[in-house]
C-alpha positions in Angstrom: -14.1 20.0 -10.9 -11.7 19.0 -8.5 -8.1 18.1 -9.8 -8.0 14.6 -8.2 -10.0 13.3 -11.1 -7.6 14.0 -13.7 -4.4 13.0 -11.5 -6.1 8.9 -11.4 -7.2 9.5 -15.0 -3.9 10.5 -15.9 -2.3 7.9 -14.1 -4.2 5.4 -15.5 -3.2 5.6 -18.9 -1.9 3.1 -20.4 1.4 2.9 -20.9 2.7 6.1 -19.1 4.1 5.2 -15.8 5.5 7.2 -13.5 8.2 9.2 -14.3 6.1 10.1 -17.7 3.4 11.1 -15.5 5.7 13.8 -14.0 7.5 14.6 -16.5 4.0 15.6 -18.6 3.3 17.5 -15.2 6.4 19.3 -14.8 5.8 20.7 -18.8 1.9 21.8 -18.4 1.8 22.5 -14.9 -0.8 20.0 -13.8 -2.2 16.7 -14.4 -5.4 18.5 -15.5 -3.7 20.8 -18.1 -2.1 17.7 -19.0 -5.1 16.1 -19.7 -6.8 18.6 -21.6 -3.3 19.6 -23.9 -4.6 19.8 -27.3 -3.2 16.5 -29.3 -1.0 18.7 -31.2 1.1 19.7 -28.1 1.2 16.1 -26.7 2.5 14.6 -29.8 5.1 17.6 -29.7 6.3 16.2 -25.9 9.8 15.1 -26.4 10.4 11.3 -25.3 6.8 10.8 -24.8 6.5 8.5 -28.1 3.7 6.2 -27.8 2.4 7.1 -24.1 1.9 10.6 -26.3 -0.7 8.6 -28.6 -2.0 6.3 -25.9 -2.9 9.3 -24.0 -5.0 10.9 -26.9 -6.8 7.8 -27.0 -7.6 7.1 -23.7 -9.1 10.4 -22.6 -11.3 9.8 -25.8 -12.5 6.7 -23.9 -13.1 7.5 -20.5 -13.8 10.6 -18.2 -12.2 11.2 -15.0 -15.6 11.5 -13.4 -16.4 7.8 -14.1 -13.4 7.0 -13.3 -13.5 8.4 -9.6 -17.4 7.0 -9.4 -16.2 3.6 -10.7 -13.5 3.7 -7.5 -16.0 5.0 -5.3 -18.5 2.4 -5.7 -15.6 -0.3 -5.5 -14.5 1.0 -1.6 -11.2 2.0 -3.0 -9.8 5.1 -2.0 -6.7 7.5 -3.3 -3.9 9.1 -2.6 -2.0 11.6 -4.8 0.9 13.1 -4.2 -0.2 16.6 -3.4 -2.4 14.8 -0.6 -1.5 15.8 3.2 -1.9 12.5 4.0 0.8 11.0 1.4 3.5 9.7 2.9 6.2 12.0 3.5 9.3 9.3 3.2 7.7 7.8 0.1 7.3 11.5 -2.0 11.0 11.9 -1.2 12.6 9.2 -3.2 13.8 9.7 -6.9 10.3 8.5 -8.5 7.2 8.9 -6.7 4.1 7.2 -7.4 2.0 10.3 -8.1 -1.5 8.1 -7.4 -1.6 5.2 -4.6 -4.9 3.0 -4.6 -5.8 1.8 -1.3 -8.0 -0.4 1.2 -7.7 -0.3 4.9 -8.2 1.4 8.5 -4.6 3.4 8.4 -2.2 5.0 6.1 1.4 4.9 7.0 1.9 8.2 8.1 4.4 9.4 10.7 6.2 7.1 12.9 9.2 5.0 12.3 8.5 2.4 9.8 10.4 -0.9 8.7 10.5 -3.4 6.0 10.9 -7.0 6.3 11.4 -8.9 3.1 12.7 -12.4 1.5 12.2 -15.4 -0.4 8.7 -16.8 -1.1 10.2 -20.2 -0.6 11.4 -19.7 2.8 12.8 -22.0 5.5 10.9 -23.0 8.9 14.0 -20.8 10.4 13.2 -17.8 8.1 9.6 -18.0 8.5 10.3 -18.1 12.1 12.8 -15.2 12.3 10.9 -12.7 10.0 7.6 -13.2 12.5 9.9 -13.0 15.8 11.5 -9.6 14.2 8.1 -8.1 13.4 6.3 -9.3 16.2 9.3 -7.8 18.5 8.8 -4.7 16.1 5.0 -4.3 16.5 5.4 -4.7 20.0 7.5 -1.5 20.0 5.3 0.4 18.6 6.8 0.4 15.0 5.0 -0.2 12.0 5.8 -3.4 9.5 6.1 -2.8 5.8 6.0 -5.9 3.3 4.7 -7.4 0.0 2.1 -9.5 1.0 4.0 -12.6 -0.9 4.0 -16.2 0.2 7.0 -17.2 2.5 8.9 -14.4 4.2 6.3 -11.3 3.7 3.2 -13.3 4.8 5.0 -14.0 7.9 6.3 -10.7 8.6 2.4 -9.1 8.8 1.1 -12.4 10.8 4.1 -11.2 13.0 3.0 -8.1 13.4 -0.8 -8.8 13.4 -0.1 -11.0 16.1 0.9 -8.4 18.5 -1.9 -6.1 17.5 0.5 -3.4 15.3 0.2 -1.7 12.2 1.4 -3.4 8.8 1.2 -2.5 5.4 0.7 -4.4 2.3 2.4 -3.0 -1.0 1.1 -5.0 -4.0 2.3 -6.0 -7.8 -1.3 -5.7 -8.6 -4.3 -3.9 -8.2 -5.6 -3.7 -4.5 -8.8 -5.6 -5.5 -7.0 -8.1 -6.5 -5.6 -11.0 -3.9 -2.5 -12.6 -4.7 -1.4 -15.0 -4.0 -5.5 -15.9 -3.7 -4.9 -18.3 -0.4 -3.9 -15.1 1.3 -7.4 -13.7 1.4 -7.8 -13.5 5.0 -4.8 -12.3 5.3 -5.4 -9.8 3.1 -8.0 -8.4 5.2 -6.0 -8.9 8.4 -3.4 -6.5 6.9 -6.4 -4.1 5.6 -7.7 -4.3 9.9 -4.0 -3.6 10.8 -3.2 -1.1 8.4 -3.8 -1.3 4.8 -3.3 -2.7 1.7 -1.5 -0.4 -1.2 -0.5 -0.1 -4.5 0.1 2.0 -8.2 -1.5 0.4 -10.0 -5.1 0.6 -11.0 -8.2 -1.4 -9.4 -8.0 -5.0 -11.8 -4.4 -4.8 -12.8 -3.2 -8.4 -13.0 0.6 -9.7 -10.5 2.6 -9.4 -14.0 6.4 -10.1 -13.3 7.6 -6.4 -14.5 5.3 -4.8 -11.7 7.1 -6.3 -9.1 10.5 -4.2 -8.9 8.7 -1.3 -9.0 6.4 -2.4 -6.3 9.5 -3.0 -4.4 11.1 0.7 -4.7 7.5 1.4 -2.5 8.2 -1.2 0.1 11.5 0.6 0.6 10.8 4.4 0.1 7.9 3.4 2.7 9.9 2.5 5.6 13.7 4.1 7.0 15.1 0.5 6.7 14.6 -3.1 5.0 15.3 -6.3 6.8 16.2 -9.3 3.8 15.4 -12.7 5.9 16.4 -14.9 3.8 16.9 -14.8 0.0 19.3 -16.7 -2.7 22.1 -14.4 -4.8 19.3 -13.2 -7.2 15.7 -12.5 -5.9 13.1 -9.6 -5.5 14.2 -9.4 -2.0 17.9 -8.2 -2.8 16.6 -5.4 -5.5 14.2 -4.3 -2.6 17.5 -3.9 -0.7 19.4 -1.8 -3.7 16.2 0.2 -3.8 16.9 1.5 -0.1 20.5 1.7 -0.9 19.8 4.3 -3.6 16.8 5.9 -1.8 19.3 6.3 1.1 17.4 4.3 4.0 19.3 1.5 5.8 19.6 -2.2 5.0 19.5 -5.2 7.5 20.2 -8.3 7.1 19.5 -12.2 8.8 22.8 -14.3 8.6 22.1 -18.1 7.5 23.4 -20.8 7.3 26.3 -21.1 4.3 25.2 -24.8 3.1 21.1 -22.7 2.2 21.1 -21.2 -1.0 18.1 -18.8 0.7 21.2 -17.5 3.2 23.3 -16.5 0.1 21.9 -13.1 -0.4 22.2 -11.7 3.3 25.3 -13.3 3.8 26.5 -11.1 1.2 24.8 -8.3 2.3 26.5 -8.8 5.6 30.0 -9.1 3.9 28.9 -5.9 2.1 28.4 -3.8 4.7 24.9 -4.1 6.1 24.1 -4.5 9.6 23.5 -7.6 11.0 20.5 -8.5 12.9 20.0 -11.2 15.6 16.9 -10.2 17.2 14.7 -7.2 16.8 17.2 -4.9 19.3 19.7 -4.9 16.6 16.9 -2.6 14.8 15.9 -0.7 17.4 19.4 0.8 18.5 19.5 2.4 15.1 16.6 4.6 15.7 15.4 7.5 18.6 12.7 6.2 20.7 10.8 9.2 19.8 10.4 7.7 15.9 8.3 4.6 17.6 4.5 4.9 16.6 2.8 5.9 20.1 -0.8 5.3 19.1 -3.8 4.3 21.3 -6.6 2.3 19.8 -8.6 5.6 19.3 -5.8 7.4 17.8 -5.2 4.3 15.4 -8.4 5.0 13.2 -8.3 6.7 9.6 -8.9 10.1 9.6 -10.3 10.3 5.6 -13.0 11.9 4.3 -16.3 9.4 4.3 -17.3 8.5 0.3 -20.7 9.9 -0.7 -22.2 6.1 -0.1 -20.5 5.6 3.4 -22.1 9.1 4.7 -25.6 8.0 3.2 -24.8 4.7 5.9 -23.5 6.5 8.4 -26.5 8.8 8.2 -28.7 5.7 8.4 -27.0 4.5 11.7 -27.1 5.3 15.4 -26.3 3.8 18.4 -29.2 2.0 18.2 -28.8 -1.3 16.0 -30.5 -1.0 12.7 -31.2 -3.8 10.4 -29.5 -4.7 7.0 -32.8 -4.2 5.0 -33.5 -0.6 7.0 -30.5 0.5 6.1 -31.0 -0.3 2.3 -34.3 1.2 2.2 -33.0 4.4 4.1 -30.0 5.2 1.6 -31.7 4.0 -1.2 -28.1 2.9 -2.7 -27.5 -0.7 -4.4 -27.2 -3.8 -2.1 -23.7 -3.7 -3.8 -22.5 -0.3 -2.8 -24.3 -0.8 1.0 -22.3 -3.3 1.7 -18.8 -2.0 0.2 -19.7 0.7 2.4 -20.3 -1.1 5.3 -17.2 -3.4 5.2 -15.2 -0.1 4.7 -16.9 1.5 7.9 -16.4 -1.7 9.9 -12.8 -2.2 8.8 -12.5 2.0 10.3 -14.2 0.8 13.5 -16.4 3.2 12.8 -19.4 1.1 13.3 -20.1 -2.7 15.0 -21.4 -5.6 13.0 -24.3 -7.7 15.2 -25.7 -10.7 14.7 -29.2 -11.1 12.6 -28.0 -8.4 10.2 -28.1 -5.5 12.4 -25.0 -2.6 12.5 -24.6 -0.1 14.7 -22.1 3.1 15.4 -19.4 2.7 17.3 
């Protein structure tokens, strides 16, 4: 078998988290040898405690074949962090998630990449400034990183969604789940314009603990992190220590002094980060070489297809096909046909018509 299997099994245990995860790898060589450790060794692991004994009973419960079938049939898809197609910046900070879950049309590969971040209870003039920045940013060609909150992140991917650029959602929760739920169609925006990200597994709930370490992936994502607006102590400001320590740079929006949401730049500023009045304030830090240079064409994922979206794929052409054909062709679930078909569509890999009918693209 393959050892992607037992990297997301791995990962998935409860309890373990990342730095365990590597820490088993680094002493048995592998995730899989890791796995399959007699109990006796595991409980021998020094600092592992009670991951050690979650660990023996969770590989008693599931297989990592089920596991990878469950994801498959789901439309989610996986990186780990021997992948070629992991993102370089993120595997170089101090703690890297070894498996990413994903949904989308592109991974944030090469090209310069920069986070925008802030309160969820944002001003008219924050909401305003974080758009302008990323819509000035997408229009250069650079890519948008952000959380996918209310207030300053949604604004920052309608910013760069407006001007057709890539954006990428990093999540508290699992990337099946939407939250906040009125964000669903933004949620699939994001997934059109990039793609939506995160550690932890498919049905994990947007607990409060997840969220700082969601936050060290915004940052090790992107080469710096613009904080809107945000008040002395907020999610936004940890994001910005996160970059500190991961060495990227650190932006900041000056506010008014009388808004409690200007408090936390405003001391940024007087601490040393640069300070941004429009989007060429970003810009000058980087080589115009670093901007994303990407045609339509070029944009598209270049992933392997799932076993169900090459039974589809088989079943199209560039003649339309009907819903039902299609069905009766791959002989797959209604369910898993039309995962696989919102996954292929969201690739621009095949056209939706009216009446039911798809074709390839």
């Amino acid at each position: 078998m393959e050892e992607k299997p037992f990297w997301v099994a791995l990962q998935q245990t409860p309890g373990l988290g990342a730095r365990r995860f590597l820490q088993l790898v680094k002493i048995f060589g592998s995730p899989r040898a890791a796995w399959e450790a007699p109990d006796k060794e595991l409980l021998a692991v020094e600092g592992l405690g009670k991951a050690a004994t979650g660990l023996i009973k969770w590989r008693r419960q599931v297989t990592p074949e089920k596991i990878m079938a469950k994801l498959d049939t789901a439309g989610i898809r996986v990186l780990i962090l021997e992948d070629a197609a992991y993102p370089l910046e993120l595997k170089r900070i101090y703690d890297p998630p070894p498996v990413l879950y994903w949904r989308g049309s592109r991974l944030p590969g090469e090209g310069l990449k920069i986070a925008i971040v802030g309160t969820r209870r944002a001003t008219a003039y924050g909401l305003k400034v974080a758009a302008d920045l990323a819509a000035g940013l997408a229009a250069a060609g650079v890519g948008v990183v952000s959380g996918l909150a209310r207030g300053i992140d949604a604004a920052a991917h309608r910013g760069a969604i407006r001007e057709n650029g890539l954006t990428w959602g990093i999540l508290g929760c699992g990337v099946d789940v939407i939250y906040p739920p009125e964000h669903r169609e933004l949620y699939h925006q994001v997934m059109d314009h990039g793609a939506i990200l995160s550690e932890f597994p498919p049905g994990t709930p947007p607990e409060a603990g997840h969220f700082p370490a969601r936050n060290r992936i915004i940052s090790g994502l992107a080469s710096g992190t613009v904080v809107v607006e945000a008040p002395a102590k907020s999610g936004a400001l940890i994001t910005a220590d996160l970059a500190l320590e991961q060495n990227r740079d650190v932006f900041a929006v000056p506010g008014p002094i009388t808004s409690r949401y200007s408090q936390g730049p405003n001391e940024l500023i007087k601490q040393g980060a640069r300070v941004v009045t429009g989007v060429a304030d970003i810009l000058a830090e980087y080589e115009p070489q670093s901007l994303w240079t990407l045609s339509p064409q070029e944009s598209r994922v270049e992933v392997a297809l799932s076993a169900a979206e090459e039974k589809v794929m088989a079943a199209l052409s560039v003649v339309p096909v009907h819903l039902d054909t299609i069905m009766a062709t791959t002989g797959l679930p209604p369910g898993q046909v039309n995962t696989a078909l919102l996954q292929l569509e969201i690739r621009k890999l095949i056209r939706r018509l009216p009446g039911g009918f798809y074709l390839r693209c």
